[in-house]
C-alpha positions as CSV (number, residue, x, y, z in Angstrom):
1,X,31.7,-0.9,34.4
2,X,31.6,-1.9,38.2
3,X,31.5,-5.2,39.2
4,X,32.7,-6.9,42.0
5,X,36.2,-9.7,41.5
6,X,36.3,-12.6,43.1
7,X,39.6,-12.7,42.9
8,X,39.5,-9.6,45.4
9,X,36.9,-11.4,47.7
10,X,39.5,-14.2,48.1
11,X,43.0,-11.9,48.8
12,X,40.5,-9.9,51.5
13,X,40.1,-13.1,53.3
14,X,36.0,-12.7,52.8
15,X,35.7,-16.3,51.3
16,X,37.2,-18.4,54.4
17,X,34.7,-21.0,55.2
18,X,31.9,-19.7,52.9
19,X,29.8,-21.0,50.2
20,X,30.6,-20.0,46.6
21,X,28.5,-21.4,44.0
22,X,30.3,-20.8,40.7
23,X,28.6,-20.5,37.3
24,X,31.4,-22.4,34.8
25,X,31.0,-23.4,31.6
26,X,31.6,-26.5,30.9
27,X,29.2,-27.1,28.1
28,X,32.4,-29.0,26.2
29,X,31.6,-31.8,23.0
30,X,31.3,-35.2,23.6
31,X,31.2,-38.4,21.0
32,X,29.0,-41.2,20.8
33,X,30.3,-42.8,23.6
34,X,29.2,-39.9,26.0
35,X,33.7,-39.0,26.0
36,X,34.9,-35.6,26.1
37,X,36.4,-34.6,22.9
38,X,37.8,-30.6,23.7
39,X,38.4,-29.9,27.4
40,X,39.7,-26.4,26.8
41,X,36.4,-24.7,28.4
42,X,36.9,-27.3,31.8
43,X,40.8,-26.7,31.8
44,X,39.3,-22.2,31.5
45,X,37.4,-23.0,34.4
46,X,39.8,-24.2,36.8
47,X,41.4,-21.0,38.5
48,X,38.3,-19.9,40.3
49,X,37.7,-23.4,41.4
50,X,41.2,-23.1,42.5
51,X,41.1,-19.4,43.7
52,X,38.2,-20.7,46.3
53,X,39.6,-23.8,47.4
54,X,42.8,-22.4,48.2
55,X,40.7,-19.7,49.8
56,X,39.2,-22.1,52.2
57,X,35.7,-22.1,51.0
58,X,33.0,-24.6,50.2
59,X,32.7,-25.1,46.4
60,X,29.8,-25.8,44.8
61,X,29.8,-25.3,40.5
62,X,27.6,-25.8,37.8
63,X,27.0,-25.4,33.8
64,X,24.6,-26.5,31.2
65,X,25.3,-29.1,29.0
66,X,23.8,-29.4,25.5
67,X,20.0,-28.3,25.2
68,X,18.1,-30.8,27.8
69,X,14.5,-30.7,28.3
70,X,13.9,-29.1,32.0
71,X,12.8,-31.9,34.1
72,X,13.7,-34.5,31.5
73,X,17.4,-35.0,32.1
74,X,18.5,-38.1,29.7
75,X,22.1,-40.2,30.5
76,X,23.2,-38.0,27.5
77,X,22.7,-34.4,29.3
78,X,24.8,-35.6,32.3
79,X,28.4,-33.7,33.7
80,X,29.3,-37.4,34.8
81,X,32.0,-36.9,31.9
82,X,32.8,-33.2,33.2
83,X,33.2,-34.6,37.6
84,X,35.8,-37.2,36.2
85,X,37.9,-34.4,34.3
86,X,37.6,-32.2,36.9
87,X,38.6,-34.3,39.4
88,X,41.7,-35.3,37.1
89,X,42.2,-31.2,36.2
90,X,42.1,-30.5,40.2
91,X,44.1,-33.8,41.9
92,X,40.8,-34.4,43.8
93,X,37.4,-35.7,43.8
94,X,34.4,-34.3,43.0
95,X,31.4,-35.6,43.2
96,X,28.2,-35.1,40.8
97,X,25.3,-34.4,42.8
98,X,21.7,-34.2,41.1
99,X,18.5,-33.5,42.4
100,X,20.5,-30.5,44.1
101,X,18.3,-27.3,44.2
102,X,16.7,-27.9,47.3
103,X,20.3,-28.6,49.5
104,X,24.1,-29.6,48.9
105,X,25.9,-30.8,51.5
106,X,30.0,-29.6,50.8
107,X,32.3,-28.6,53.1
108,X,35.2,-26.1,53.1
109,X,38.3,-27.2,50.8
110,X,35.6,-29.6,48.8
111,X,34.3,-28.8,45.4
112,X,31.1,-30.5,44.3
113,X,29.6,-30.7,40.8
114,X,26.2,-30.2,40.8
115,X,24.4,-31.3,37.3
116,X,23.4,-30.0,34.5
117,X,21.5,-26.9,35.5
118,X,19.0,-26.9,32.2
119,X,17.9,-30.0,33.8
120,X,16.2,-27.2,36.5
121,X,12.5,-26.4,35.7
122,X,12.4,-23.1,35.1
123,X,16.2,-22.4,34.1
124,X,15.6,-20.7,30.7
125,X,12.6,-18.7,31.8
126,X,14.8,-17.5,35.0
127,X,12.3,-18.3,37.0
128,X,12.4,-16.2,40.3
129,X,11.2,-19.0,42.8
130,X,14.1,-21.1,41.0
131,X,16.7,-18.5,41.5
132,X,16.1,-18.1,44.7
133,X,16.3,-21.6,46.0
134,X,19.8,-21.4,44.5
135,X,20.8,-17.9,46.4
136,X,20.3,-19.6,49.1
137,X,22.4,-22.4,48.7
138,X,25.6,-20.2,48.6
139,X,27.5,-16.5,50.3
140,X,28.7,-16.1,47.5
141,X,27.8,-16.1,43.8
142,X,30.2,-16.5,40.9
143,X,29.3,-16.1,37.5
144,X,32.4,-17.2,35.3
145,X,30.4,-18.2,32.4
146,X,30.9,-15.7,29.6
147,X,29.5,-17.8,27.4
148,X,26.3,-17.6,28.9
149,X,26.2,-14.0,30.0
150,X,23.9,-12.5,26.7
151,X,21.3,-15.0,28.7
152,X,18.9,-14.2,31.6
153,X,18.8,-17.5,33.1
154,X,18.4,-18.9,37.1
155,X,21.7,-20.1,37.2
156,X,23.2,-16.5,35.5
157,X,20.9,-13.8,36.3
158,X,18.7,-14.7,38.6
159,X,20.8,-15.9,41.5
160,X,22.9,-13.4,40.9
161,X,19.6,-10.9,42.0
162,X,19.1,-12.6,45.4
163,X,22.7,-14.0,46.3
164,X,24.4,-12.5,49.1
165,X,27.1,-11.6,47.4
166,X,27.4,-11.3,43.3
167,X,30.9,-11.2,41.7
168,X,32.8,-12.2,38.0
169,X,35.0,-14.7,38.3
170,X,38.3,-14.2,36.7
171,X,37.2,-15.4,33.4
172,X,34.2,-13.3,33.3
173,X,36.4,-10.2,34.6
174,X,39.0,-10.7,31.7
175,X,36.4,-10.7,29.4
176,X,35.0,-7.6,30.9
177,X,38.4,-5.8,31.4
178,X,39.0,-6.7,27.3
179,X,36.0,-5.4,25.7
180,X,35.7,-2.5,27.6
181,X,39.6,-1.8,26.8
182,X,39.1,-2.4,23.1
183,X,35.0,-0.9,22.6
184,X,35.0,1.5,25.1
185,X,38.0,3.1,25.7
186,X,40.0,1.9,22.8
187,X,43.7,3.5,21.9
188,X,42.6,4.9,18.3
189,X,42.8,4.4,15.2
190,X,40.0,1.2,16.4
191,X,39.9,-1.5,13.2
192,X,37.5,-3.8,13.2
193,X,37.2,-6.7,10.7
194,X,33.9,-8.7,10.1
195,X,34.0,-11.8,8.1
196,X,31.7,-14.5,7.5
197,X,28.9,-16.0,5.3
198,X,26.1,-13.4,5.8
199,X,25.3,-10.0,5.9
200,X,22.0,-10.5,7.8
201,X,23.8,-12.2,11.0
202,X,26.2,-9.4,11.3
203,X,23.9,-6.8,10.1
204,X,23.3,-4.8,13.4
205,X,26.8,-5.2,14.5
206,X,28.2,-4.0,11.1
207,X,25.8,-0.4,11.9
208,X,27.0,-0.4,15.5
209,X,30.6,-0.4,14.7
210,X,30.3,1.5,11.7
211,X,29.0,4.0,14.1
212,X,32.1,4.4,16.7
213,X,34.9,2.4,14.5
214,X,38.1,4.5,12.5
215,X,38.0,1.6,9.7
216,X,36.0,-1.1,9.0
217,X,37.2,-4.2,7.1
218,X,34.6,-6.9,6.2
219,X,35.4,-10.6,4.3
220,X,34.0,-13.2,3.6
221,X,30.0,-13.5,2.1
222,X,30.0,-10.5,3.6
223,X,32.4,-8.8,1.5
224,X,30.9,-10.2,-1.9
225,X,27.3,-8.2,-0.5
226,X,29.6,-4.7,-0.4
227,X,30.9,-6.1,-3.5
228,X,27.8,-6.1,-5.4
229,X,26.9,-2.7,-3.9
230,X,30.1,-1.3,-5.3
231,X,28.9,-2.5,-8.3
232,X,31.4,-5.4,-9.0
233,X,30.5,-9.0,-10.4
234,X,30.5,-11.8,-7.9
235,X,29.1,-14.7,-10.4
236,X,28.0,-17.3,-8.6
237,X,29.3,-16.2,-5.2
238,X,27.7,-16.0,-1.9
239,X,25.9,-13.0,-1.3
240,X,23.0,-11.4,-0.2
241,X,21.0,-9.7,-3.1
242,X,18.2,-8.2,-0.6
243,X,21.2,-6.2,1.7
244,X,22.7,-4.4,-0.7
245,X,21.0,-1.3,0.2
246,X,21.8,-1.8,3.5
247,X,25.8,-2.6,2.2
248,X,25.4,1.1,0.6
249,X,24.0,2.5,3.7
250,X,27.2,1.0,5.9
251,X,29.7,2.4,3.1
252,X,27.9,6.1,3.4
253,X,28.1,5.9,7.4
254,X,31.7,4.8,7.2
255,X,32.0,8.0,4.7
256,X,30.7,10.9,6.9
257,X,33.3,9.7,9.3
258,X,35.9,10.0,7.2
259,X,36.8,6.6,6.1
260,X,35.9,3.6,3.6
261,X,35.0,0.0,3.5
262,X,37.8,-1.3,1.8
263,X,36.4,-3.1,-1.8
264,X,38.7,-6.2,-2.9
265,X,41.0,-5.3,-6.1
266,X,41.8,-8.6,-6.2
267,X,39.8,-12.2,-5.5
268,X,40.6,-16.4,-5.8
269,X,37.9,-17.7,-7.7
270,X,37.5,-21.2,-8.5
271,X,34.3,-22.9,-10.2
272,X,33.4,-25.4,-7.4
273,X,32.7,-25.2,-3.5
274,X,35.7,-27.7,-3.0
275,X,39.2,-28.7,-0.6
276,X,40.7,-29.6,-4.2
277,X,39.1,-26.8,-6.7
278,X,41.6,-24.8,-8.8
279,X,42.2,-21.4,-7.5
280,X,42.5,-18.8,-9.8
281,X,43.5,-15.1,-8.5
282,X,41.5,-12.3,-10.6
283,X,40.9,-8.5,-10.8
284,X,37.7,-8.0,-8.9
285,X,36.4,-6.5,-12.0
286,X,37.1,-9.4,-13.8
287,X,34.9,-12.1,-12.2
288,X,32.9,-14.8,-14.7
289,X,29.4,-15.9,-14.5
290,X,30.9,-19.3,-13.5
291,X,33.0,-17.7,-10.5
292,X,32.8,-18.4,-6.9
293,X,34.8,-15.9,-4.5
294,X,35.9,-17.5,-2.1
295,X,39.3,-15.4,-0.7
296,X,40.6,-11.6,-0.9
297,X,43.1,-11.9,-4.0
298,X,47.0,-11.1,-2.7
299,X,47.2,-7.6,-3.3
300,X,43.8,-6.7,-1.4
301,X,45.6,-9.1,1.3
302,X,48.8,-7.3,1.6
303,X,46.8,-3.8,1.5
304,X,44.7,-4.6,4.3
305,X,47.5,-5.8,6.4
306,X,49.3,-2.8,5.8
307,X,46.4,-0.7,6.9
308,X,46.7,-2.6,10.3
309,X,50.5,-1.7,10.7
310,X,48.6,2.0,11.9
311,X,46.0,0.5,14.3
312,X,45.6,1.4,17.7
313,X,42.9,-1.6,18.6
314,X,42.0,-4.2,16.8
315,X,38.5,-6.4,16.8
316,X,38.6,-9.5,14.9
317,X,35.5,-11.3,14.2
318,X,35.0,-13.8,11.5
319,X,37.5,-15.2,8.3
320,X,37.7,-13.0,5.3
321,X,38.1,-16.0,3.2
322,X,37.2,-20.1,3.0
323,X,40.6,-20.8,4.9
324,X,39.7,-24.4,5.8
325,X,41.1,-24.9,2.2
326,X,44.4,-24.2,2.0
327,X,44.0,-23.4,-1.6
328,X,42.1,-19.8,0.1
329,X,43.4,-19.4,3.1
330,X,45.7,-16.6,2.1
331,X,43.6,-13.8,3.1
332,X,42.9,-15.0,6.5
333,X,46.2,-16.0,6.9
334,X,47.8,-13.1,6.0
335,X,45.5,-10.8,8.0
336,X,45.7,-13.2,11.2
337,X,49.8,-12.8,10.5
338,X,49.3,-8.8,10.8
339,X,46.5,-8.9,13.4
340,X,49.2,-10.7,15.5
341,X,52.4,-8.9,15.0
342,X,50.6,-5.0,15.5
343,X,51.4,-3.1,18.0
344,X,47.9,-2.6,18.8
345,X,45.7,-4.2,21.6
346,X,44.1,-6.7,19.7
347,X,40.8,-8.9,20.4
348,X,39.5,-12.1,18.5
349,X,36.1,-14.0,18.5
350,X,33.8,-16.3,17.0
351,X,34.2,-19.9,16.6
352,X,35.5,-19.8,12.8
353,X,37.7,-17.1,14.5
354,X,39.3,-18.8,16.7
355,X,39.7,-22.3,14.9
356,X,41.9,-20.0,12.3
357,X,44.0,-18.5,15.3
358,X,45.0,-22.1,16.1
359,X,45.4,-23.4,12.8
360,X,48.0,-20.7,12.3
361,X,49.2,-21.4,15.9
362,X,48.8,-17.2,17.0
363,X,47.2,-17.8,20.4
364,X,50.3,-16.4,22.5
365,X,50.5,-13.2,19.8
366,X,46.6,-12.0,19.9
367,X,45.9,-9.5,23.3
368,X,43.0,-11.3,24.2
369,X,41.0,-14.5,22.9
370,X,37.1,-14.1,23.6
371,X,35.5,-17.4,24.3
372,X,32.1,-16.4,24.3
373,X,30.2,-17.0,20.8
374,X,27.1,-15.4,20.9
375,X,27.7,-13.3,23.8
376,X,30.9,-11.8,22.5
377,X,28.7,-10.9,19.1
378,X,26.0,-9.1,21.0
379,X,28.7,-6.6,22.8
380,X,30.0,-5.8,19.0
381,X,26.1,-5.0,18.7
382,X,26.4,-2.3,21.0
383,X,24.1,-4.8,23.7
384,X,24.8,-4.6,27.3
385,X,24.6,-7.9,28.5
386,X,22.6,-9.8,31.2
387,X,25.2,-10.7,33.4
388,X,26.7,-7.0,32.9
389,X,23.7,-5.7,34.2
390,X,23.3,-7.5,37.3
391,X,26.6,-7.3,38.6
392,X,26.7,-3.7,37.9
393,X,23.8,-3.5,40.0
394,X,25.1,-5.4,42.5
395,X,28.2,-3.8,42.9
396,X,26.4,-0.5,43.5
């Protein structure tokens, strides 16, 4: 897709003296005591802050922060948290500055933060009389928030209509640059492996890539649903009775294109939902009444690695087993292992995702770590986003 960089706005000398209000996120968890607990999405947004600093221009940025009401913006909804690490991140102060819609005062080689934009009547709804009061606080919009870009919102769409200028900020643009190298225009064969606790959350992304994929590999709850439609006994497993059908239609699709959804041979079982429960490795023909599935057995591990040995891409969204236990982490593990020493151009997602890329410490190995959540879900669904759209348009 077209969209204009910021990053070439700046090396083109275009940003000198201007006004670039940057769409972060910086929606990060904070404790009791209103203290940051994760920084890693403040420490993502720093290079475009940086980029337009060093650029000469007047920096204005702003996220949401939890789910505030609009116009009702408690003590507990505030970035005061968020200025203080940025000012830390960046070596030098910014300020928080509320009640900002209708004027900021900032000058070049400043940043200010302006607060949480939810607080903004009108934010969710996108609101046009909203959106533009904000387009015409800046020359330049930046939206760098993928997180946020499967929503319409005044801070993400919206000002991005009526802004002089509308870019991606170099988060955004990675994010762009990576999906569209591994769903677009992917080196083939193209893997992807779904994982997770439901069928029905992934159901319209399991059809979508089932559609343009070489091999799909599912785990998880997921798995035990294509299970039962293979006509294997979970026991007491999760699964989704109802989308079965749906499992069987998936598996047929998969089959007119030549390929399979891999069925487990192999399963750990244990009898209760537990860190300490006894695994017990079984035949997938061989599961009790009593049984809960709760990894891939070793041998369906090992065989789906292999088959990753011959991708060309790889998508990776959601754990194929309950690897927060150590007792059943094998299967993630083991595919995480292969996922990260292919050849292939690989792509992870999803918050489980990504918590078992770090515990297995395979950040540097994976091609390219999506950040977005929901947003990153709705491209696997085929979806073009919101912020895709505009800045498509505006680049035109």
């Amino acid at each position: 897709m077209q969209f204009i960089r910021f990053s070439d706005l700046c090396e083109q000398g275009r940003i000198k003296d201007k006004r670039v209000f940057i769409r972060a996120d910086l929606n990060v968890p904070l404790n009791e005591q209103g203290q940051i607990t994760e920084d890693t999405r403040i420490r993502a947004s720093i290079p475009a802050i940086e980029l337009a600093l060093k650029a000469g221009a007047a920096v204005m940025v702003t996220s949401h922060l939890g789910r505030p009401t609009e116009g009702q913006l408690q003590a507990k909804d505030s970035l005061a948290p968020v200025a203080k690490r940025l000012s830390e991140l960046l070596g030098q102060d910014v300020p928080l500055v509320a009640n900002w819609v209708d004027g900021v005062e900032v000058a070049p080689a400043q940043v200010v933060l302006l607060e949480n934009c939810r607080g903004n009547v009108g934010e969710k709804k996108n609101d046009p009389a909203l959106a533009k009061k904000m387009a015409a606080l800046c020359d330049v919009f930046v939206h760098d928030a993928f997180g946020t870009a499967h929503r319409a919102e005044a801070s993400t769409y919206g000002i991005a209509e009526y802004a002089p200028i509308a870019c991606a900020g170099p988060l955004l643009a990675a994010e762009i640059d990576a999906l569209s190298k591994a769903l677009s225009q992917p080196k083939r064969p193209l893997v992807a492996i779904v994982g997770g606790s439901k069928v029905s959350s992934k159901l319209t992304i399991l059809r979508s890539l089932a559609e343009k994929v070489d091999a799909l590999i599912v785990g998880g709850g997921i798995a035990n649903t294509f299970m039962l439609a293979a006509g294997l006994p979970i026991g007491k497993s999760l699964a989704e009775v109802d989308l079965v059908d749906e499992a069987k239609r998936i598996m047929q699709l998969m089959a007119e294109r030549g390929s399979v959804v891999p069925i487990p041979e192999d399963v750990v079982t244990a009898t209760e939902f537990a860190a300490d429960a006894k695994a017990v490795v079984k035949n997938a023909t061989q599961v009790a009444a009593e049984d809960m599935i709760l990894d891939v057995g070793p041998r369906t591990a090992q065989r789906l690695a292999e088959q990753l040995k011959t991708a060309g891409t790889i998508v990776w969204n959601g754990p194929v087993g309950v690897f927060e236990f150590d007792a059943f982490e094998n299967g993630t593990k083991t595919l995480a292992e292969a996922i990260a020493n292919s050849e292939a151009f690989s792509i992870a997602g999803g918050g489980d995702t990504l918590a078992a890329v770090a515990k297995y410490d395979l950040e540097s190995q994976i091609g390219y770590i999506s950040t977005g959540g929901g947003a990153f879900l709705e491209v696997l669904e085929g979806k073009t986003l919101p912020a895709f759209e505009i800045l498509a348009k505006r680049a035109a």
